[in-house]
C-alpha positions, 0 to 999 in steps of 0.5 A: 458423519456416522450418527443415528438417527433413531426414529426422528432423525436428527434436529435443525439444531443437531445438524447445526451443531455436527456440521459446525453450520448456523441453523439459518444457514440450513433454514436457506438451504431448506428454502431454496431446495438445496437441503430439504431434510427428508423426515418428520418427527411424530410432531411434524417438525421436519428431521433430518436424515443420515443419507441429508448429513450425507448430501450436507457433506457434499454441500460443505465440500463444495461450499469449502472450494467456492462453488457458489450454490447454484452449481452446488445444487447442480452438482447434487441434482444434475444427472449430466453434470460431470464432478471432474470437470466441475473440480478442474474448473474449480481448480484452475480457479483456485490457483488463478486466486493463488497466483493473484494472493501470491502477487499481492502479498509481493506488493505488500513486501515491496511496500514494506521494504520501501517503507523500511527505506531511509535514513539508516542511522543510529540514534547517535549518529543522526544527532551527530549528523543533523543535530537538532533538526530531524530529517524526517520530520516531514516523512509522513507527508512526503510519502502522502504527497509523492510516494507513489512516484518514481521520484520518492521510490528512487530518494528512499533508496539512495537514502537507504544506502548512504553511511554517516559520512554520506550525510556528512558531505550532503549536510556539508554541501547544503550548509555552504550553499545556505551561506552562500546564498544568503550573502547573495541575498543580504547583498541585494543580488536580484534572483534573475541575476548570474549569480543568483541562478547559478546557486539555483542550478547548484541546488538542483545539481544536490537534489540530482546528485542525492535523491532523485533526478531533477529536471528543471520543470520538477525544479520549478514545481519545487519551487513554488512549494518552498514558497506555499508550504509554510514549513519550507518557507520557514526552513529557508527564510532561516537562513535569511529573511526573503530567501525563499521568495529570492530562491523560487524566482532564482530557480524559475530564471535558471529554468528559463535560461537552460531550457529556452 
């Protein structure tokens, strides 16, 4: 800053103006005795002085790399303190910070990555595969209630891999099962029955096989969801009245007899 002063020196508002600072930032400084301008006008208004644009360069240099402004004054002030070793501190706070942006902004990919996840189908073949029914119809949801888990962070990922024909087969799979157990339950099996429990053991063994491992606990979990949640309650009573309450207490039996 190389202006001069003339015989006022300079004004709050000059200042603020060459230093790209606000005039109520220089009032704090003034308050604090951090900047003091060194001149008055013939008026008494106080001015500044080239050798305080000087000290409010230092400031502004120190204020720039995050010294808050105690060890500023310190720094300006304090015939012992030592720059150098301020600035190594200040440097190894710097690239701590660095190092802690860098690790953030990996787990933003991450996430963008995880969130890129999923069905990788183009519109036609989606409609090809699942028809009418959109898949991620409850994506949102799924990742509110479970994204944080292994369990969706594993399904994404499988997900993201499978081709037209995978979800062919795993389509396939669950309409044959659909049928299956629906004859089962138009034909009055009980749910605690062999057959009833070995349609639930095959319904977990496609949750295994597709998404994400499956053990009986998070099955049974799952179950009491098909039966709470009203949209899965509705997407399996479709394929026969009653079958989502038959399917929970399928799945519960099945989990009974495999771990007791």
């Amino acid at each position: 800053m190389s202006h001069s002063a003339g015989q006022a020196g300079h004004s709050v508002g000059q200042v603020a103006g060459y230093a790209r600072v606000t005039v109520r930032t220089l009032h704090h400084y003034d308050a604090i005795g951090l900047l003091v301008p060194s001149e008055r006008s013939h008026a008494g208004h106080r001015r500044y002085s080239d050798a305080d644009l000087d000290r409010l360069q230092q400031i502004l240099f120190y204020r720039e790399l995050g010294f808050p402004l105690d060890e500023v004054a310190a720094l300006l002030d304090d015939p012992e303190a030592d720059p150098r070793a301020h600035l190594r501190r200040q440097h190894e706070l710097l690239t701590a910070r660095i190092e802690k942006l860098r690790k953030m902004a990996e787990a933003v990919e991450h996430a963008m990555e995880a969130r890129k996840m999923g069905i990788n189908l183009t519109p036609e073949e989606r409609f090809e595969v699942f028809g009418g029914k959109d898949p991620e119809r409850f994506a949102e949801e799924a990742e509110a209630r479970w994204g944080g888990t292994k369990e969706y962070v594993e399904s994404q990922r499988r997900a993201a891999r499978y081709t037209k024909d995978d979800w062919k087969r795993l389509q396939a799979e669950v309409d044959a099962w659909s049928e299956r157990y629906a004859a089962l339950v138009a034909a009055g099996d009980p749910p605690t029955g062999e057959a009833a429990m070995d349609l639930a053991e095959e319904h977990r063994l496609h949750i295994h096989r597709w998404f994400y491992e499956c053990p009986y606990e998070m099955h049974v979990g799952l179950a009491g969801m098909y039966v709470a949640d009203e949209r899965f309650k509705a997407f399996y009573d479709s394929m026969h009245p009653g079958l989502a309450e038959h399917l929970k207490d399928a799945i519960t039996a099945n989990a009974a007899r495999h771990t007791s």
